[in-house]
N, CA, C and O atoms as a DFTB+ gen file, in Angstrom:
612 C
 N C O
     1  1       0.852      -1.177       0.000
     2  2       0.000       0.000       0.000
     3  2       0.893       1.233       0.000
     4  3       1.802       1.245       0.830
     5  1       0.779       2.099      -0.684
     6  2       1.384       3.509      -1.064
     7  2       0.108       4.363      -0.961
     8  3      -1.073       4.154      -1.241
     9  1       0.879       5.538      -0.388
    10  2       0.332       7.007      -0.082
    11  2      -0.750       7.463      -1.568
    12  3      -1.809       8.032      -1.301
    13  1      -0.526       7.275      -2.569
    14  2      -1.461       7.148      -3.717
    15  2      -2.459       6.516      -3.667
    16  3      -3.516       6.965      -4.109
    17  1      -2.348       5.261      -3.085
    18  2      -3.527       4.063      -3.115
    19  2      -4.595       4.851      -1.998
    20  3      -5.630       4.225      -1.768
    21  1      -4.463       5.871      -1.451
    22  2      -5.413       6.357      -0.090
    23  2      -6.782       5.999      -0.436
    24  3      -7.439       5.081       0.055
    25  1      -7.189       6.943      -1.462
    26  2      -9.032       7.348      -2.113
    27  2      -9.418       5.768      -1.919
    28  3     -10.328       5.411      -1.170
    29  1      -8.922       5.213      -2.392
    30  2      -9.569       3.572      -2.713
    31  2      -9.703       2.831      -1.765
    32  3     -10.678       2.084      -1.678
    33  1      -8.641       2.891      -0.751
    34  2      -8.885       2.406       0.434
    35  2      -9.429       2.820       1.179
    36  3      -9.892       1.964       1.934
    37  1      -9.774       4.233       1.536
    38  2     -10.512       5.329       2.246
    39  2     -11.761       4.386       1.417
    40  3     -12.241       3.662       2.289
    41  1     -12.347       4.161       0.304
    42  2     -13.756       4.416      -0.102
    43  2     -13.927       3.031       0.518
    44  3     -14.991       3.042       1.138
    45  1     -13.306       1.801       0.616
    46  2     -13.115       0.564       1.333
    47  2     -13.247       0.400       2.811
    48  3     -14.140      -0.330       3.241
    49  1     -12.285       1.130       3.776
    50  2     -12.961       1.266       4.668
    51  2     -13.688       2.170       5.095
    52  3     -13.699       2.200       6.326
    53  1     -14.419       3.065       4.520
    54  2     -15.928       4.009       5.141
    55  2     -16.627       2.570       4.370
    56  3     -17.754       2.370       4.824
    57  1     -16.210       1.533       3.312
    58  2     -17.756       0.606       3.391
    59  2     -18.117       0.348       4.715
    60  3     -19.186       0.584       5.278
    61  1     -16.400      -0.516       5.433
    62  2     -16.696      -0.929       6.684
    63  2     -17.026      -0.268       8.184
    64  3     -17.172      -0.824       9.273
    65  1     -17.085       1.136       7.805
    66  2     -17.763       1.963       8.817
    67  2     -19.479       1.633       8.778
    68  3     -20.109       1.102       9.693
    69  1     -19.999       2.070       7.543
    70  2     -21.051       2.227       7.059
    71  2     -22.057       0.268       7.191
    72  3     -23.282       0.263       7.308
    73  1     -21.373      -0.896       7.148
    74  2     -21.512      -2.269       7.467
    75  2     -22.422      -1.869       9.222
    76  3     -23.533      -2.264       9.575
    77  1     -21.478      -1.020       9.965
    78  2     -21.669      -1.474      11.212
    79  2     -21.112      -2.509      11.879
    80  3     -21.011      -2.286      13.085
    81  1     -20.716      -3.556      11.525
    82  2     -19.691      -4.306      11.941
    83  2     -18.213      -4.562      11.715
    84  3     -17.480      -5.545      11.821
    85  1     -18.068      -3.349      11.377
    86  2     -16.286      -3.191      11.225
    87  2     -15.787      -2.983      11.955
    88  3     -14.825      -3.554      12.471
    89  1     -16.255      -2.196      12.170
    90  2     -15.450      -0.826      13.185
    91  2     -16.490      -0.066      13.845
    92  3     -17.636       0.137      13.442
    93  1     -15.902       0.352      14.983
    94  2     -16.832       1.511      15.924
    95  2     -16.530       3.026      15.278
    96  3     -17.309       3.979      15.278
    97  1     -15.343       2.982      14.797
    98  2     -15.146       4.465      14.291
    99  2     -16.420       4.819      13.253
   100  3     -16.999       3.995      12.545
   101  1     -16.703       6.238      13.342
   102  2     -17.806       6.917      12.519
   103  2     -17.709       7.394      11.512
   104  3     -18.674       7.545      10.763
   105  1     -16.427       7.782      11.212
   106  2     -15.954       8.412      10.003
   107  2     -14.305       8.208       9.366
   108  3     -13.356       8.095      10.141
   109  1     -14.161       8.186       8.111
   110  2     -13.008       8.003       7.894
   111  2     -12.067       8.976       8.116
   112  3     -12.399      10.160       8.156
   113  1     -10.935       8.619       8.265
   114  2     -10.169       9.586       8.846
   115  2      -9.036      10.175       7.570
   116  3      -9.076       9.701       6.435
   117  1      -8.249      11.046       7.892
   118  2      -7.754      11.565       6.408
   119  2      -6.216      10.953       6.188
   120  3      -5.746      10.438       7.202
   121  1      -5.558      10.943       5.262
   122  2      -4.449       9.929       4.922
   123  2      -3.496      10.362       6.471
   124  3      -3.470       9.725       7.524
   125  1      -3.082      11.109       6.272
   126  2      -2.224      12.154       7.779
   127  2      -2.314      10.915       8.736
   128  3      -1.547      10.000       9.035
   129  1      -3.784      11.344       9.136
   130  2      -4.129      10.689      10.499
   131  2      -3.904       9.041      10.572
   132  3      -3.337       8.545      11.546
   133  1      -4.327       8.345       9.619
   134  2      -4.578       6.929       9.378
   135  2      -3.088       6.428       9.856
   136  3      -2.738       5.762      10.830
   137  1      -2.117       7.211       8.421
   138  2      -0.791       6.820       8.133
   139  2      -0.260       6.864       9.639
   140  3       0.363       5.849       9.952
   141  1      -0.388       7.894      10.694
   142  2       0.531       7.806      12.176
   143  2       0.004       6.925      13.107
   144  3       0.472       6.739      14.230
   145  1      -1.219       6.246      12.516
   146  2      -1.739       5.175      13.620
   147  2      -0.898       3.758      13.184
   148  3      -0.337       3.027      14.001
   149  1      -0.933       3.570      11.933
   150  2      -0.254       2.092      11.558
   151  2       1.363       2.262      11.132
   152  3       1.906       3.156      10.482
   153  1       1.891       1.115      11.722
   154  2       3.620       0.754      11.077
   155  2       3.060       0.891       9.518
   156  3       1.946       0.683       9.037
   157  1       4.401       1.361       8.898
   158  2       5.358       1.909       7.837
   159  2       5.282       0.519       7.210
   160  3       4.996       0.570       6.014
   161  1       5.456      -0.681       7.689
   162  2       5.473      -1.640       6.927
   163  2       4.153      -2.431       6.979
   164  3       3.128      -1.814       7.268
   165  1       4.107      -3.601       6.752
   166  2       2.836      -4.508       6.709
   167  2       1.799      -4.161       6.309
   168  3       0.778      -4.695       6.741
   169  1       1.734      -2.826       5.043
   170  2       0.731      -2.341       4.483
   171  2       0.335      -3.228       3.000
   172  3       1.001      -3.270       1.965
   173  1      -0.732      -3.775       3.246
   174  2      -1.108      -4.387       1.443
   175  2      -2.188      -4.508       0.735
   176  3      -3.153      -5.210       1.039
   177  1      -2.106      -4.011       0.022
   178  2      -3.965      -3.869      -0.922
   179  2      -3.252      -4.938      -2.140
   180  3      -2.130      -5.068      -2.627
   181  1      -4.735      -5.670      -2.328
   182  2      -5.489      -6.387      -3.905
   183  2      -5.872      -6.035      -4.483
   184  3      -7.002      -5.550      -4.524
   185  1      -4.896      -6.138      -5.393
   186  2      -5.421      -5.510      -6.866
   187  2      -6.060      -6.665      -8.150
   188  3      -5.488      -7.702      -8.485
   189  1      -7.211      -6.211      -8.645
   190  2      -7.716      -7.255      -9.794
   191  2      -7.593      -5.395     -10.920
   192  3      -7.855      -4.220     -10.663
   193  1      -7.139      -6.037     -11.947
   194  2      -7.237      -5.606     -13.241
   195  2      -7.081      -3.818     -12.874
   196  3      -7.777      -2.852     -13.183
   197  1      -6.180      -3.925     -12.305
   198  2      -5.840      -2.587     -11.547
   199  2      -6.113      -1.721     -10.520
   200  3      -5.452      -0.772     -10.097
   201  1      -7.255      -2.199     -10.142
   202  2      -8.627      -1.921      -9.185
   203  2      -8.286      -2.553      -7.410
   204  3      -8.620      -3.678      -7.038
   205  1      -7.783      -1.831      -6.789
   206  2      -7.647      -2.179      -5.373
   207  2      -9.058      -2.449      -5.262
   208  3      -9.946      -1.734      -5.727
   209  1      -9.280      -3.967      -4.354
   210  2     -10.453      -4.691      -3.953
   211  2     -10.392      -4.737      -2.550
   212  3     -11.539      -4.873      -2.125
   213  1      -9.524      -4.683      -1.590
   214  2      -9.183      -4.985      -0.339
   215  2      -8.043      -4.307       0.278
   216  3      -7.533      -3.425      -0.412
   217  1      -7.442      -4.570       1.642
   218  2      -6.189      -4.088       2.326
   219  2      -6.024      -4.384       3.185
   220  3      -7.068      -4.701       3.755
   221  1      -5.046      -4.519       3.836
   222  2      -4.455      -4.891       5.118
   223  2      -3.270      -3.915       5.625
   224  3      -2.595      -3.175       4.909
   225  1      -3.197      -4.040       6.665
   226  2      -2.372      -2.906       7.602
   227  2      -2.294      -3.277       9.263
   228  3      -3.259      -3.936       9.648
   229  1      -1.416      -2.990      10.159
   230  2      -1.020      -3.228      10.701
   231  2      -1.280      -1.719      11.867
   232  3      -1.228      -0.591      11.377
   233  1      -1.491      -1.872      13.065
   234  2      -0.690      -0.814      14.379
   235  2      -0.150      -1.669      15.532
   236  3      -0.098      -2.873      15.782
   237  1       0.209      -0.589      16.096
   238  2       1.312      -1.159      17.006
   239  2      -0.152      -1.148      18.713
   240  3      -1.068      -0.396      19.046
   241  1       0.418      -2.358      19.238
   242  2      -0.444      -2.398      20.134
   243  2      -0.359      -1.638      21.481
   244  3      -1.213      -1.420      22.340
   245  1       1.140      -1.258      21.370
   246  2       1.443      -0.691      22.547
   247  2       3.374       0.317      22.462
   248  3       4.487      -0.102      22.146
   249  1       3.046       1.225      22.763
   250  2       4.459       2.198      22.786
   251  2       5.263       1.553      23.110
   252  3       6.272       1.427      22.417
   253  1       5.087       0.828      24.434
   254  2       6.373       0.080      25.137
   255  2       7.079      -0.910      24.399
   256  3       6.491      -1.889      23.940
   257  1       8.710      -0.661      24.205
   258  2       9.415      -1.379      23.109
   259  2       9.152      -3.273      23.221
   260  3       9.175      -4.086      22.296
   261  1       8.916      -3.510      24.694
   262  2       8.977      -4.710      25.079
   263  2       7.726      -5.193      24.371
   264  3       7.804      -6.419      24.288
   265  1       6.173      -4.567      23.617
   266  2       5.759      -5.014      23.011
   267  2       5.845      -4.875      21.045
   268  3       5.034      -5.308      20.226
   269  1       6.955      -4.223      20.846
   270  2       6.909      -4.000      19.525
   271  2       6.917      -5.090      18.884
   272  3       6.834      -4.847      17.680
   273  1       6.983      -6.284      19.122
   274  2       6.510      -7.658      18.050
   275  2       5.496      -7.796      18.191
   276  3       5.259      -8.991      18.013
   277  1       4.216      -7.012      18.541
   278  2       2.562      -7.572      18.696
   279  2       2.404      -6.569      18.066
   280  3       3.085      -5.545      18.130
   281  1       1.214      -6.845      17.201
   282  2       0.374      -5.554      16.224
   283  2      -0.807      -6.375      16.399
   284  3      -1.105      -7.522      16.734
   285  1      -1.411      -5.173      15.985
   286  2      -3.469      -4.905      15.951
   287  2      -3.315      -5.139      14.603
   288  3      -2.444      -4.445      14.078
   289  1      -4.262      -6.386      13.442
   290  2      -4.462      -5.802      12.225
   291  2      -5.598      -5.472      12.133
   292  3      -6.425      -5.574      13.039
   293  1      -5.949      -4.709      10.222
   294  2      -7.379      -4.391      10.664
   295  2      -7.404      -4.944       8.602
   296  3      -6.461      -4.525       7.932
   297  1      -8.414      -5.752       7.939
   298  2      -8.548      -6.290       6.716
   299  2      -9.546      -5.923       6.832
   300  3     -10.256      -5.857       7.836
   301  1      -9.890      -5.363       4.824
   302  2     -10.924      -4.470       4.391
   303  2     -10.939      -5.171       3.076
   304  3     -10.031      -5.367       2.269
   305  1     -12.542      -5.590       3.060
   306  2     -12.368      -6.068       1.667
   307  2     -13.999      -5.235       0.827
   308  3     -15.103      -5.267       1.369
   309  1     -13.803      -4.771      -0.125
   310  2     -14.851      -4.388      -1.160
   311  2     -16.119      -4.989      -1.085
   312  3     -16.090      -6.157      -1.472
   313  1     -17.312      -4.558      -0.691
   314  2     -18.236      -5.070      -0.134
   315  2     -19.103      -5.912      -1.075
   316  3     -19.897      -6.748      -0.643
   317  1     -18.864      -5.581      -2.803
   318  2     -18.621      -6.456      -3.998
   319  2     -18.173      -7.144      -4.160
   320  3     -18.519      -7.810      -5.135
   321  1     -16.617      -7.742      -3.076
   322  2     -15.701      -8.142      -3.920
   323  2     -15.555      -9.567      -2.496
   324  3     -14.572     -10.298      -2.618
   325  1     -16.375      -9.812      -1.460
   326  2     -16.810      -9.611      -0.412
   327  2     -17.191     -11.693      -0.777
   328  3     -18.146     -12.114      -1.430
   329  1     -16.219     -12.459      -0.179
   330  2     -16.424     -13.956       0.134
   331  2     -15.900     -14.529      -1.148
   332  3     -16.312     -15.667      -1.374
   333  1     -15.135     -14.045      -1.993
   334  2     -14.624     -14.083      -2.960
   335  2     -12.993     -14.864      -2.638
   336  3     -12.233     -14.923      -3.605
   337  1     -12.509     -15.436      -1.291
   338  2     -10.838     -15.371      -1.537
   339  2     -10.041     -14.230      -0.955
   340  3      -8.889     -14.415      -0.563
   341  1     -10.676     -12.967      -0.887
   342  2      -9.299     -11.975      -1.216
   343  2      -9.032     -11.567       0.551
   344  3      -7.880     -11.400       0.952
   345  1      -9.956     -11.469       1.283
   346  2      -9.453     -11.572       2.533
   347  2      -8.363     -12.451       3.229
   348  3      -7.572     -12.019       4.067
   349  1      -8.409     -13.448       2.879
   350  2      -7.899     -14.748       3.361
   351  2      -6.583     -14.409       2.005
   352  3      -6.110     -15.514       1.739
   353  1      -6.141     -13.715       1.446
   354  2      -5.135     -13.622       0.544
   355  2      -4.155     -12.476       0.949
   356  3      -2.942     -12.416       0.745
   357  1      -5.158     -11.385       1.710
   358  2      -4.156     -10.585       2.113
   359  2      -3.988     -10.800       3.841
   360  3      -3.285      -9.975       4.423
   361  1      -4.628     -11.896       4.639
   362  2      -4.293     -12.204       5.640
   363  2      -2.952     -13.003       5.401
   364  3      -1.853     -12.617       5.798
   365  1      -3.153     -13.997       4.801
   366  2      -1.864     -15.230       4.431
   367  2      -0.721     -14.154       3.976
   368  3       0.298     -14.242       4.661
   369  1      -0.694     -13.327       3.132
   370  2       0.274     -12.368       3.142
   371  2       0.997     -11.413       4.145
   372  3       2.192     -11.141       4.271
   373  1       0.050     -11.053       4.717
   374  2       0.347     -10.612       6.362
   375  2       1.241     -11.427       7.028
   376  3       2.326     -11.054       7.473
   377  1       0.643     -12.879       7.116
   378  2       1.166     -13.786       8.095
   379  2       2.422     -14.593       7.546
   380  3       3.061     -15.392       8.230
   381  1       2.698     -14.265       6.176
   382  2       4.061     -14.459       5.657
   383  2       5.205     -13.183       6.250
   384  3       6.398     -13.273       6.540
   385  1       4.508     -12.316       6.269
   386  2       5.539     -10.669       5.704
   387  2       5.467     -10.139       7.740
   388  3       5.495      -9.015       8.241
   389  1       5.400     -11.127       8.217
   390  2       5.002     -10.078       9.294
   391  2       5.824     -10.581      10.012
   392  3       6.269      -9.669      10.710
   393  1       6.520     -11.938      10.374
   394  2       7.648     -12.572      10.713
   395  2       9.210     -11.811      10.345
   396  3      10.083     -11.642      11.196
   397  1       9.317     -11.448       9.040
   398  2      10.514     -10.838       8.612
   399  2      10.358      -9.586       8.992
   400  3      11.471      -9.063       9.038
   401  1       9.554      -8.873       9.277
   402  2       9.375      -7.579      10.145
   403  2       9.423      -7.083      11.554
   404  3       9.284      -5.943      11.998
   405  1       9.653      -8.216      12.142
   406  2       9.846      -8.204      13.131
   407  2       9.196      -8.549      14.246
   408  3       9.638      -8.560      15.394
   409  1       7.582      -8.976      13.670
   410  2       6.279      -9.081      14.462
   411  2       6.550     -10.739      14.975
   412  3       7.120     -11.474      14.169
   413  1       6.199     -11.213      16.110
   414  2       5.588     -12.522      16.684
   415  2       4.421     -12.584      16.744
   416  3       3.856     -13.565      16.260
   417  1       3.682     -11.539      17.369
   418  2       2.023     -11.637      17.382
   419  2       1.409     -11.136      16.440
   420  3       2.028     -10.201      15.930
   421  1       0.249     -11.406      15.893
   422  2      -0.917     -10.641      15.328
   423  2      -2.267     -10.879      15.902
   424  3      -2.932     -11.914      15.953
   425  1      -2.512      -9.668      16.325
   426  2      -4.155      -9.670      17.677
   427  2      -4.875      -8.914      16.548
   428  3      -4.688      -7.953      15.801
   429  1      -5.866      -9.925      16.838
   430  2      -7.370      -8.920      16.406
   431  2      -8.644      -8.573      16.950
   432  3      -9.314      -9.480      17.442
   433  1      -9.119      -7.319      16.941
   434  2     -10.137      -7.079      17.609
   435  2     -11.573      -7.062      16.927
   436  3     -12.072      -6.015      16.514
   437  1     -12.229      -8.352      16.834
   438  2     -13.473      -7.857      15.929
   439  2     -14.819      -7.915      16.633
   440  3     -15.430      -8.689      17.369
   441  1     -14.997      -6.677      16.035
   442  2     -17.254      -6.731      16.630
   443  2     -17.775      -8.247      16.339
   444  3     -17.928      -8.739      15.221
   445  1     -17.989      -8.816      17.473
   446  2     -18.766      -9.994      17.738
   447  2     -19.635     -10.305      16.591
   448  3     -19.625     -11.482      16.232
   449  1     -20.223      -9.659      16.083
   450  2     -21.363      -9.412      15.073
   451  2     -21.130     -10.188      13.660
   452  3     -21.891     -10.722      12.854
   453  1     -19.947     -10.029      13.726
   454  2     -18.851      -9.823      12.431
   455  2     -18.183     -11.217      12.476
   456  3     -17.001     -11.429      12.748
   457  1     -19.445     -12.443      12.061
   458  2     -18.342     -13.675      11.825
   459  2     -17.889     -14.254      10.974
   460  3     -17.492     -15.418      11.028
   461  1     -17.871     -13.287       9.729
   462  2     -17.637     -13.826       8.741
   463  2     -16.422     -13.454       8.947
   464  3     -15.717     -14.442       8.740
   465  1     -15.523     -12.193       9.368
   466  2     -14.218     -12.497      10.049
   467  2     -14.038     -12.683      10.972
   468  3     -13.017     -12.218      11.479
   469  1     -14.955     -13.497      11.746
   470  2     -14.404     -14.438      13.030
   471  2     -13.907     -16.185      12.077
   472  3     -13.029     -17.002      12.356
   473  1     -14.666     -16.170      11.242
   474  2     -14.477     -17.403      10.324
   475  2     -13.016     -17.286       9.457
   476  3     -12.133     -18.122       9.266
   477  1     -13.178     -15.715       8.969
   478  2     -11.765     -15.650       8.415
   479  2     -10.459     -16.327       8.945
   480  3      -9.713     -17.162       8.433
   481  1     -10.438     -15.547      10.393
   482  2      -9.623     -15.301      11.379
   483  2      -9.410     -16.982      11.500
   484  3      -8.390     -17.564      11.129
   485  1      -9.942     -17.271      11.769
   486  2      -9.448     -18.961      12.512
   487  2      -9.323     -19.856      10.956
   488  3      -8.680     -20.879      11.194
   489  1      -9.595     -19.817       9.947
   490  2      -9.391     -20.441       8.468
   491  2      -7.751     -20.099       8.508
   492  3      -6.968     -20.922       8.033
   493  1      -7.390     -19.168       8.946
   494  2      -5.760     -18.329       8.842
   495  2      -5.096     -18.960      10.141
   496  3      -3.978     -18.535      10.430
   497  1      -5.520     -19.680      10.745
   498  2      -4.422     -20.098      12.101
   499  2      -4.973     -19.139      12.896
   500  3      -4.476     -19.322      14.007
   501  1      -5.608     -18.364      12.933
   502  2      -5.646     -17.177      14.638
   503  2      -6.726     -18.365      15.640
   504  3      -7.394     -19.323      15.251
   505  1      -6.559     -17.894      16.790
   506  2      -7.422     -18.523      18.099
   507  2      -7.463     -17.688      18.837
   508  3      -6.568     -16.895      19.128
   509  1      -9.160     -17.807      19.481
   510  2      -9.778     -16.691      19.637
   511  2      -9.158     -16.844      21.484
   512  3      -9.392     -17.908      22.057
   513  1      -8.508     -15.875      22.139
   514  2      -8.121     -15.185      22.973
   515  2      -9.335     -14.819      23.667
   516  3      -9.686     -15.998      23.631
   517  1     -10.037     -14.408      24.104
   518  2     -11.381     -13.726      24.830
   519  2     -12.332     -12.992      23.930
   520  3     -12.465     -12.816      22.719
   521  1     -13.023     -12.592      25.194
   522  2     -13.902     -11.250      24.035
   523  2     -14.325     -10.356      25.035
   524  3     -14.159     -10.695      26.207
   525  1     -14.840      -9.279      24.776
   526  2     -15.601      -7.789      26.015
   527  2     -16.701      -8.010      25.814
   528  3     -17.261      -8.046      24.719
   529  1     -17.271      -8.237      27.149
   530  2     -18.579      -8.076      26.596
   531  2     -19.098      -6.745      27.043
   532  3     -18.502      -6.137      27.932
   533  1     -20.384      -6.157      26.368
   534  2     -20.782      -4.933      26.262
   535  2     -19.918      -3.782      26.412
   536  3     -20.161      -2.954      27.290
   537  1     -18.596      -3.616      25.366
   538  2     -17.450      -3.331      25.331
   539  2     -17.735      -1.749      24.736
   540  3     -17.099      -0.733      25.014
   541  1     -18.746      -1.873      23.950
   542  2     -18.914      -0.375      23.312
   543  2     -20.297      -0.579      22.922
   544  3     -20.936      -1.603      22.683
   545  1     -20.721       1.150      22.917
   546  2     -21.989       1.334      22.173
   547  2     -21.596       1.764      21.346
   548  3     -20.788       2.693      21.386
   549  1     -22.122       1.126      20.102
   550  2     -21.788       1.989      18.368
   551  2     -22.624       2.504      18.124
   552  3     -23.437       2.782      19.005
   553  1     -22.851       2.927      16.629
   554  2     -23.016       4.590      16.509
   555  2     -24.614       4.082      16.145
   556  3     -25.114       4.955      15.436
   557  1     -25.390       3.188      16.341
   558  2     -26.569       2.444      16.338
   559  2     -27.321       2.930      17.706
   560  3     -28.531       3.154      17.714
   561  1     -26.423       3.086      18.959
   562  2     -27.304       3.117      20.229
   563  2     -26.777       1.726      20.866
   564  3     -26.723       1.582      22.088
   565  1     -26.491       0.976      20.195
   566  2     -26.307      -0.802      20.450
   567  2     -24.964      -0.870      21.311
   568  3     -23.932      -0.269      21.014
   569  1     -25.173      -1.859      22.647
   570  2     -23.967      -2.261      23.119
   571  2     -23.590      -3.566      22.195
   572  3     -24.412      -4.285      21.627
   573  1     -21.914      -3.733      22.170
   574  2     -21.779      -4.809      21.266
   575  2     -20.712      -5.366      22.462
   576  3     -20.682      -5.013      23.641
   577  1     -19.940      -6.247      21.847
   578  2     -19.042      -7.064      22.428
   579  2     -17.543      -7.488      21.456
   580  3     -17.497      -7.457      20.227
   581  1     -16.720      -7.766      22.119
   582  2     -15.602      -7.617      20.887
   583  2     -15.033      -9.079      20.999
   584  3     -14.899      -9.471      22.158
   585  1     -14.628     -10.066      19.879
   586  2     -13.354     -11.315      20.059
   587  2     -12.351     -10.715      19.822
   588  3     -11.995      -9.798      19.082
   589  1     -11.831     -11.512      20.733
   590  2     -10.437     -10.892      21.115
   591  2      -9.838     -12.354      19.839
   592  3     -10.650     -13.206      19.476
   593  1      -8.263     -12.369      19.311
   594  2      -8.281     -13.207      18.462
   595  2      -6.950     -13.305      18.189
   596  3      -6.673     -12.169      17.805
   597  1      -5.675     -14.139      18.138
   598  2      -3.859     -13.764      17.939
   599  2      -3.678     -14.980      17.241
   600  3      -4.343     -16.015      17.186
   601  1      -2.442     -14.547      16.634
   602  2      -1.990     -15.847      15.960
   603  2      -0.424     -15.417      16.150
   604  3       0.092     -14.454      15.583
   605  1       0.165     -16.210      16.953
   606  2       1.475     -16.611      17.440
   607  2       2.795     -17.112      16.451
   608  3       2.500     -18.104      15.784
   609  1       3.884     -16.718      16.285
   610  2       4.609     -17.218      15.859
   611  2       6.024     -17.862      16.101
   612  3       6.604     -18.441      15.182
């Protein structure tokens, strides 16, 4: 993923704002902001016939150096393009590229709601770690609950 690829991925994840089960965030945020939340590396979008369909990206779970091998990911796939393969293509890519980077863990946090990547998640090797319950109200009024979810290396 490159600083160019933004618009496409921006229009990708406001789908998964707009789902309700992506994410609690309400609005997309602008390249600036996004880019200082996630590592520099482990960024990757799918491309079909030139057309970014999906992405993956990486943050850091915690400042303290003693956790810099654990990251948060967060996978976005085209709500068209959606049970097709391409999730599970840029996870397996992740979980290749994320070892030579320096990462051991990859944690994920997903809205309970959301099992079609709770299904992802464990098809890829992750095991589900816990979950919150009534962890947040989203932008519905609704308390939800979160799986907690890592895959170890």
């Amino acid at each position: 993923m490159q600083a160019c690829d933004w618009e496409r991925v921006a229009e990708i994840y406001t789908q998964g704002i707009e789902s309700g089960i992506s994410t609690f965030n309400t609005k997309c945020p602008d390249y600036a902001s996004w880019d200082a939340g996630h590592t520099a590396n482990c960024r990757f979008v799918y491309e079909e016939e030139g057309v970014i369909e999906g992405w993956i990206a990486v943050s850091p779970t915690s400042a303290r150096c003693v956790y810099k091998g654990c990251v948060e990911m967060s996978v976005y796939v085209d709500v068209s393009r959606q049970r097709k393969g391409i999730g599970e293509k840029l996870v397996r890519k992740l979980i290749e590229e994320a070892p030579k980077a320096g990462y051991w863990s990859i944690y994920s946090v997903i809205i309970s709601l959301n099992t079609a990547s709770i299904a992802l998640h464990k098809k890829c090797g992750f095991r589900e770690i816990g979950y919150r319950e009534r962890v947040a109200i989203d932008r519905f009024g609704q308390w939800q609950n979160t799986t907690l979810m890592e895959l170890r290396f």
